[in-house]
C-alpha positions in Angstrom: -101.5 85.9 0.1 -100.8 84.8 -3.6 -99.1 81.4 -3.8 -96.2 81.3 -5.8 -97.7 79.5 -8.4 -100.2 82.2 -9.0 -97.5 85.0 -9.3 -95.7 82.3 -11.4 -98.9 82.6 -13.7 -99.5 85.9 -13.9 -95.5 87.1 -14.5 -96.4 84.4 -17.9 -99.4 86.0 -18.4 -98.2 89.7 -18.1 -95.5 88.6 -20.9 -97.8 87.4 -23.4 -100.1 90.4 -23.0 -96.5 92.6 -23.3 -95.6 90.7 -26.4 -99.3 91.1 -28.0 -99.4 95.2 -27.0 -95.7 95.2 -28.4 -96.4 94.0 -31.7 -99.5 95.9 -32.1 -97.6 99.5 -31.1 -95.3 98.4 -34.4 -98.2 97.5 -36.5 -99.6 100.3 -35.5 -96.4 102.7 -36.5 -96.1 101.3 -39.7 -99.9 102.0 -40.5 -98.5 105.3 -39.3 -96.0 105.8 -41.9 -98.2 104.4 -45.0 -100.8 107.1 -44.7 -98.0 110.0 -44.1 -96.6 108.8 -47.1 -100.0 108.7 -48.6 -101.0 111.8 -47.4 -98.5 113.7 -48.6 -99.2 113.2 -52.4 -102.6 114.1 -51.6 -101.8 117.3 -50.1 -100.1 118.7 -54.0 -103.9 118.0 -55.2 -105.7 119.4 -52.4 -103.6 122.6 -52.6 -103.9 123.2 -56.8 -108.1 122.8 -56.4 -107.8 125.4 -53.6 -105.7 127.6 -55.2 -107.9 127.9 -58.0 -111.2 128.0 -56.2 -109.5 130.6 -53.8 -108.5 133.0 -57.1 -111.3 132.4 -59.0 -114.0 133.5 -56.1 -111.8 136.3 -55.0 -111.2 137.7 -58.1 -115.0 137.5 -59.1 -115.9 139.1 -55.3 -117.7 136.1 -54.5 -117.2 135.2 -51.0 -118.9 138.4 -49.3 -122.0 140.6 -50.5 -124.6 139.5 -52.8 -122.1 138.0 -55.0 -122.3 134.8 -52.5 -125.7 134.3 -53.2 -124.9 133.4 -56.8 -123.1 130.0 -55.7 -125.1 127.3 -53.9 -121.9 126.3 -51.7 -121.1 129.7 -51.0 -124.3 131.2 -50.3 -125.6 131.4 -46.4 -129.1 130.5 -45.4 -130.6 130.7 -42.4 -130.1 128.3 -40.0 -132.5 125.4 -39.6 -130.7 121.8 -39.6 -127.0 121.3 -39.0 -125.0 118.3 -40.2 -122.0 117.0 -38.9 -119.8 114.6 -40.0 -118.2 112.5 -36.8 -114.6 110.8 -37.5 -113.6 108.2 -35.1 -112.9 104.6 -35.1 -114.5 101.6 -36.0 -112.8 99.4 -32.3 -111.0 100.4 -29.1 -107.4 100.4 -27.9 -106.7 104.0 -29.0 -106.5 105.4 -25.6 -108.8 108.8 -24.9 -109.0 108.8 -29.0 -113.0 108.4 -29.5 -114.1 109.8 -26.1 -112.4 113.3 -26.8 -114.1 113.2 -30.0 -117.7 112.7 -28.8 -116.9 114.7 -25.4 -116.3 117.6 -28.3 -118.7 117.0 -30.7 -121.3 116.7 -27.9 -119.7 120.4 -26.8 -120.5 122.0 -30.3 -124.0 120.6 -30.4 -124.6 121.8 -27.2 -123.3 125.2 -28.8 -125.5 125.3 -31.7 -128.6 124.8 -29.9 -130.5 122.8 -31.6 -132.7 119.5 -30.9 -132.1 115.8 -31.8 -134.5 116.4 -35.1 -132.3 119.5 -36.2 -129.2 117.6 -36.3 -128.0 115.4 -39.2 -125.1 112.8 -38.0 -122.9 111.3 -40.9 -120.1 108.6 -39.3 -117.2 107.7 -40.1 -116.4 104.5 -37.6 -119.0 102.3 -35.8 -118.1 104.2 -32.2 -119.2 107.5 -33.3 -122.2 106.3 -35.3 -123.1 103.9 -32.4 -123.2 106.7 -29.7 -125.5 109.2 -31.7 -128.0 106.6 -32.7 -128.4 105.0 -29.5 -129.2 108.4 -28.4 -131.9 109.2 -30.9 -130.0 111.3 -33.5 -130.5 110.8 -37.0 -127.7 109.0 -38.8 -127.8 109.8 -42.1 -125.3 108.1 -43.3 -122.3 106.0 -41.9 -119.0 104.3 -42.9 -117.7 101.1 -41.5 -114.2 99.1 -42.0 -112.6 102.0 -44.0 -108.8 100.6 -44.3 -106.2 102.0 -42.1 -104.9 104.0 -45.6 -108.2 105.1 -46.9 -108.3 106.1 -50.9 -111.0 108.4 -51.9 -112.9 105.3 -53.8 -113.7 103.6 -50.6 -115.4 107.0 -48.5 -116.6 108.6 -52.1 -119.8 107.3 -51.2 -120.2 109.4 -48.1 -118.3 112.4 -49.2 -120.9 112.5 -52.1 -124.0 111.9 -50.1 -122.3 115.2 -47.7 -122.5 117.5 -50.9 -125.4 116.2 -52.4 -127.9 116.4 -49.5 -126.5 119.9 -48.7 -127.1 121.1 -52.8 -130.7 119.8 -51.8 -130.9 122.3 -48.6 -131.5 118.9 -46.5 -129.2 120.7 -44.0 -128.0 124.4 -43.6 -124.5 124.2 -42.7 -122.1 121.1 -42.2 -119.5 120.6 -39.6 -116.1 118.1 -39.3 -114.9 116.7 -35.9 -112.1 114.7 -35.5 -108.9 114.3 -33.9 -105.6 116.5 -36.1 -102.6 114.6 -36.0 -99.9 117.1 -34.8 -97.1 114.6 -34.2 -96.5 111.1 -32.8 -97.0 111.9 -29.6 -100.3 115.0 -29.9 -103.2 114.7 -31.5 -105.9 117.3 -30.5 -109.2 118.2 -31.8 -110.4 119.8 -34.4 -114.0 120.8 -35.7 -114.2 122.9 -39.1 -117.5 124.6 -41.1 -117.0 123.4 -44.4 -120.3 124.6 -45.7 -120.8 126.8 -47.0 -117.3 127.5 -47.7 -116.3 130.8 -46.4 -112.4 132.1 -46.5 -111.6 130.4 -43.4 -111.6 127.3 -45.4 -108.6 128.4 -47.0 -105.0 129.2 -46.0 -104.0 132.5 -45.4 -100.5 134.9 -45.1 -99.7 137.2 -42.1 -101.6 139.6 -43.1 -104.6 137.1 -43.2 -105.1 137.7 -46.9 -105.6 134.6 -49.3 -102.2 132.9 -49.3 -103.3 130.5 -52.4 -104.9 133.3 -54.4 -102.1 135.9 -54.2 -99.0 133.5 -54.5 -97.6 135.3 -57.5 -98.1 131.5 -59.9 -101.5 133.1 -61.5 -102.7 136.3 -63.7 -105.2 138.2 -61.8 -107.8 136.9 -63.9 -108.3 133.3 -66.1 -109.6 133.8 -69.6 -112.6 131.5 -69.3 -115.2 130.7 -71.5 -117.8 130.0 -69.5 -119.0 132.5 -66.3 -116.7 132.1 -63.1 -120.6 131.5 -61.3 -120.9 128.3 -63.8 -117.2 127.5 -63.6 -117.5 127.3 -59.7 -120.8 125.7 -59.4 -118.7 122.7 -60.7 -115.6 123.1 -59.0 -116.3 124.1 -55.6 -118.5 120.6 -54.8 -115.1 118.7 -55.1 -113.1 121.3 -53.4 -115.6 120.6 -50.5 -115.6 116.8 -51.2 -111.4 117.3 -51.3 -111.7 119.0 -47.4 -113.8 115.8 -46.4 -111.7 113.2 -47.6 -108.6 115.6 -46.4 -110.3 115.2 -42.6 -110.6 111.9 -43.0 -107.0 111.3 -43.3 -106.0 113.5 -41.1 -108.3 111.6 -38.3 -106.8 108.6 -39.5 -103.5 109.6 -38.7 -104.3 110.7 -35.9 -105.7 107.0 -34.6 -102.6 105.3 -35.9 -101.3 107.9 -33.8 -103.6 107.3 -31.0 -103.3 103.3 -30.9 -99.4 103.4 -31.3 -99.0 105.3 -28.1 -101.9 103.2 -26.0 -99.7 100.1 -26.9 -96.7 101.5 -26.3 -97.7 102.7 -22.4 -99.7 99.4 -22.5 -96.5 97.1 -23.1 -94.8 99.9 -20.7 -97.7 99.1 -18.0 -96.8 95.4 -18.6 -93.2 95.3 -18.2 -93.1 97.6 -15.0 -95.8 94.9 -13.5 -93.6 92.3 -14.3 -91.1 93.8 -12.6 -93.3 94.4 -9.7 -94.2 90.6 -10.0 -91.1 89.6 -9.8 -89.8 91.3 -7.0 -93.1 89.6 -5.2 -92.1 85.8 -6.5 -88.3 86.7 -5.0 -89.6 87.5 -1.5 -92.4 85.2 -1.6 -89.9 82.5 -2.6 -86.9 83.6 -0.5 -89.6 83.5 2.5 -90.3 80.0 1.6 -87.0 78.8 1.9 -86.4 80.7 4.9 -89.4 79.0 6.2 -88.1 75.8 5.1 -84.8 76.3 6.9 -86.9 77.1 9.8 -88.0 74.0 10.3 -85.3 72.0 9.4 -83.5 73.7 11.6 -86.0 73.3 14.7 -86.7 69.8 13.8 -83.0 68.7 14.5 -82.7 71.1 17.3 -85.7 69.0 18.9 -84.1 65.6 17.6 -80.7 66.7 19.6 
């Protein structure tokens, strides 16, 4: 049985752990509220590039048919190597954050059917790009230490290396897993084909109809000078390169998420076993002095 000493030391030890997992969970919900705040000024240029890549290819008829074939991003190819971009984080104390991710991301490769050599893994965090390459994937390309509110300077690198390899048919289609914030409390996964961009990159009304291109703020058709094929051959590598860095953020918000709720059941965890503790030192003590009494109490019994 634990002196009570040692339950002395670990009630003091519990507290400092509670006081550490306390801190982090607010640390960890400001981080929370930066990149929301963040995010959402992102969002109003994310939605103008897909409103006009949305009209602009369905007003030229160029997301089905042979009209596809005209754009590099849009057209489909036949399916030889995959890339997938993996979003998790670069430590632990998230909770379940990074093994969903991989448990997932493992599911879709699974899915697609390929081998090892058919499958091109871009990371974003060191556990992601950690797992794949200890189990013989290629990693293409990977991103460590991004900050906790990413700008599109410091992942520009990767997003670019994404489109570029894909404009050089290094791989066929390219997939996004990571974890969608939903609120403070969900997060759940999501993996999305952003190459090549078909509609269901893009939002849509109830009767599943381009929302962006049929909002009533644009003509039916842009005077341009140039072809719509040339105009979109420009446009539609940064609208891809906008749904990346979008992810990205997402994911992000989704591990401030993540680590503000571990803490928070962590420094929960702690203060119930401190609780526990201290219930043990009271009965452990109280025995003690009952103990003590004990044998005061026989020891003048036998000096009478």
């Amino acid at each position: 049985m634990a002196s009570l000493q040692d339950i002395k030391r670990r009630i003091e030890s519990t507290k400092k752990t509670s006081q550490i997992t306390s801190a982090m969970q607010m640390v960890s919900t400001s981080k929370l509220s930066q990149i929301q705040r963040h995010t959402s000024g992102y969002l109003e240029y994310a939605n103008k590039v897909e409103s006009i890549v949305a009209h602009l290819a369905d007003s030229n008829d160029l997301f089905e048919g042979s009209n596809a074939s005209k754009v590099p991003f849009l057209a489909k190819r036949d399916i030889v190597n995959v890339g997938i971009l993996v979003i998790t984080s670069d430590r632990g104390l998230v909770g379940g954050y990074n093994n969903q991710i991989i448990k997932q991301t493992n599911a879709l490769i699974e899915q697609l059917g390929l081998s090892n050599d058919h499958i091109v893994i871009f990371a974003i965090g060191g556990k992601g790009a950690d797992y794949y390459r200890k189990r013989g994937y290629q990693v293409a390309f990977e991103d460590r230490e991004i900050t906790d509110v990413p700008k599109f300077t410091e992942v520009i690198d990767i997003v670019k290396e994404i489109t570029e390899q894909y404009a050089l048919q290094k791989f066929d289609e390219m997939y996004l897993t990571y974890n969608h914030y939903k609120n403070r409390i969900t997060n759940e996964f999501a993996t999305t084909k952003i190459l090549p961009i078909t509609t269901d990159n893009f939002q849509k009304d109830e009767s599943g109809d381009l929302a962006l291109a049929n909002d009533g703020n644009y003509h039916k058709s842009y005077e341009i000078e140039s072809d719509p094929v040339e105009l979109l051959q420009v446009i539609l590598p940064q609208f891809a390169q906008s749904l990346i860095y979008g992810a990205i953020l997402d994911a992000k918000t989704a591990e401030h998420s993540a680590s503000a709720s571990a803490m928070s059941a962590a420094t929960d965890n702690a203060k119930s076993l401190i609780d526990t503790l201290n219930l043990r030192y009271n009965r452990a003590r109280q025995a003690a002095i009952t103990t003590e009494i004990t044998e005061i109490t026989g020891g003048m019994a036998a000096l009478n």
